[in-house]
C-alpha positions, 0 to 999 in steps of 0.5 A: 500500500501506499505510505501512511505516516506523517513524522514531525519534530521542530529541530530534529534529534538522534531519535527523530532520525532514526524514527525517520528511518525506520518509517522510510525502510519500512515504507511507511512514511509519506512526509517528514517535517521539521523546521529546517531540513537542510540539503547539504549538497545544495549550491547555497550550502557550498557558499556559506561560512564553515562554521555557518554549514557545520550548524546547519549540517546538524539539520540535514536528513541524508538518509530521507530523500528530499521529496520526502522533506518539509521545511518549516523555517523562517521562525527558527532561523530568525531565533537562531539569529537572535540567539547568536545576536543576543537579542534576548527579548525576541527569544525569551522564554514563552513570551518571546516572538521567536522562543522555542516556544513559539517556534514549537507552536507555529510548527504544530500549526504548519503539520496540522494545516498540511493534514487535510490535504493528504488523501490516504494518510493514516497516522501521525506521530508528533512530539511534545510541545509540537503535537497539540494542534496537529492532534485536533486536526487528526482527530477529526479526520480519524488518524491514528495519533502517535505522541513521543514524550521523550522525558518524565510527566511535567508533573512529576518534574516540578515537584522534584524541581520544587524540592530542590529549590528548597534544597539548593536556593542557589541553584534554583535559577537553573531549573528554568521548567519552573518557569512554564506557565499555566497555559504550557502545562495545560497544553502538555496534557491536552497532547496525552489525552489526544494520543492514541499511542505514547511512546517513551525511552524509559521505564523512568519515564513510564513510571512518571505517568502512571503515577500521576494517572497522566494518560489513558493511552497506551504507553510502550517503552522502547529504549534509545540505542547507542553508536557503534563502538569504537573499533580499537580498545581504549588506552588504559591510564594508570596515573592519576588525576581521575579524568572526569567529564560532564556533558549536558546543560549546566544546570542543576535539572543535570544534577550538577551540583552534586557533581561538583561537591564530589569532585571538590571532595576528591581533590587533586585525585580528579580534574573535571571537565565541563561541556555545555551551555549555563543555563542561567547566568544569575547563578554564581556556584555555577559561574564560579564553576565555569571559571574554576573547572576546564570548561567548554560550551559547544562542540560538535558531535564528533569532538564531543565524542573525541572528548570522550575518548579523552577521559575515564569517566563521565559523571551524570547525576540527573535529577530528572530525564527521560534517557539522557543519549550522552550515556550511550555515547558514552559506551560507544566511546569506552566510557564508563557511567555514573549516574542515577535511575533518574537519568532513564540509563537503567538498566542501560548501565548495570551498576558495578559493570559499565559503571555506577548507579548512584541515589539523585542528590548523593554527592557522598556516593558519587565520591566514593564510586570516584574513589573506586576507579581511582584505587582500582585501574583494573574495575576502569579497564575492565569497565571500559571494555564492558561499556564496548561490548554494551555499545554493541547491543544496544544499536540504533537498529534496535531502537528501530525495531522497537519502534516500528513493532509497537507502531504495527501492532496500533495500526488497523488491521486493514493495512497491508503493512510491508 
């Protein structure tokens, strides 16, 4: 039969794409949507400033042919420039013109208008934020409505978030979630209860739904996957200091707090390394961290996994997640993990085995784990070569299985399904 499925997501991320090909093997996508789908080899693209193409790069799908590809993009670029202008008041938070917000909104708008127009269409699968519209409309043509939630009900965030400014005041400016409105709120759960299918990374995730009774809908875990690892075997250091790397946004949702206290514990054992961009600058732990620590705001994929390869440890003690994909990058790399259950990266990362599961807001524990792999090279070699060996079980084919499984067994049983 003819494809079915329309796909959509603003900015496009490693699992929208592997959604992508999944559909596309299959033969089930009819349409591909997202803000900017760049062409690469296109005569523009040959022009423009290296560092301009290398952004741009990261919103190309090479694996989807072109025809399959819509564009959606004078509001996201105009909020990419205002970014890189510092041009604040168009992109703050919610109210600005061009915010991710309101990017996210007028694409849902775009999808949902596109809907009527495309005669056989079955199904669409939307993400949140971006899916309210787009589910109204399809609704009422009678489509089947896949919604994505990639990280924990809103609900169960805020009262953690909550808690933790109580906890750590000083931090409390990084957890920005604690900033969305009433209105944003609302129009999260009116997307579940459109859904006819939701789909999460983690049993984190699902858990955060069930106990808040968020959704009516059938709910299927289907984990991410991870890279290839690395063909060579990872170089074993026997001096020290410990080489730790943070990678995420710097902010306390990330936990990083209690990263930095175990780190400060540990001394001159460790060095510590920092890639991602503050999330509040009103923070001063945070800004003094930054200055103190080897810190780097952006890097490309490939260098971040350089950086990788370049340390013993990466240390994530989320707060709250839904899958962090640093984790399986990190296995790819040969990396050993510690982070929490909070992060989704159980059972992903086996404690003892590909790294440590620490209890969230533990500095103590993440210390002592530190101290572990500082007194023992033989627990980081092996655990090195384990985290190879998980990398390789947990492809992204898997993820694609998964996915495209729990998709057919939605779908009515008239298709003819390839």
């Amino acid at each position: 039969m003819d494809s079915f499925l329309l796909l959509g997501h603003p900015s496009g991320n490693s699992f929208f794409r592997a959604a992508a090909r999944t559909f596309y093997d299959a033969g089930w996508l009819r349409e591909l949507h997202s803000c900017i789908c760049w062409d690469q080899d296109s005569t523009l693209a040959r022009w423009l400033p290296t560092r301009l193409s290398e952004q741009l790069a990261r919103r190309s799908f090479h694996d989807i042919p072109l025809h399959f590809q819509h564009s959606h993009p004078w509001r996201e670029v105009v909020r990419l420039l205002a970014a890189q202008r510092s041009l604040e008041w168009l992109t703050r938070h919610e109210s600005g013109s061009f915010s991710v917000d309101a990017v996210y909104r007028s694409f849902d708008r775009q999808v949902a208008d596109r809907l009527p127009s495309l005669v056989g269409l079955q199904a669409v699968y939307a993400y949140e934020d971006a899916a309210l519209h787009t589910f109204q409309v399809a609704r009422k043509l009678g489509l089947l409505r896949i919604y994505d939630l990639p990280i924990g009900y809103w609900r169960a965030a805020r009262v953690i978030f909550e808690e933790e400014r109580d906890l750590q005041p000083e931090w409390a400016s990084t957890l920005t979630a604690l900033n969305d409105s009433s209105t944003k709120l609302a129009r999260k759960d009116e997307e579940l209860q459109l859904a006819d299918l939701v789909i999460v990374p983690s049993q984190f995730v699902h858990s955060t739904l069930l106990d808040y009774h968020a959704s009516t809908a059938q709910v299927a875990v289907v984990p991410f996957g991870s890279p290839p690892p690395r063909g060579d075997i990872p170089e074993i250091r026997f001096s020290s200091p410990l080489r730790v790397l943070y990678v995420g946004s710097l902010g306390q949702r990330k936990g990083l707090s209690y990263a930095l206290d175990a780190v400060e514990m540990l001394g001159d054992q460790v060095t510590l390394s920092l890639i991602g961009r503050i999330t509040s600058h009103e923070c001063r732990p945070l800004i003094a961290a930054v200055e103190h620590h080897r810190w780097i705001e952006s890097l490309p994929h490939p260098q971040i996994l350089e950086q990788m390869r370049q340390h013993d440890v990466l240390l994530l003690p989320s707060l709250f997640e839904g899958y962090a994909l640093v984790i399986s990058e990190a296995l790819s790399q040969g990396l050993p993990v510690i982070t929490t259950l909070h992060s989704g990266g159980s059972p992903t990362i086996r404690d003892g085995t590909e790294g440590f599961i620490v209890p969230i807001r533990d500095s103590q524990s993440i210390a002592e784990c530190l101290q572990q792999l500082i007194d023992s090279p033989d627990l980081l070699s092996a655990m090195r070569l384990a985290c190879l060996k998980r990398a390789a079980e947990l492809s992204w084919s898997g993820y694609e299985q998964g996915l495209r499984s729990v998709v057919r067994q939605m779908l009515p049983s008239k298709l003819d399904l390839p």
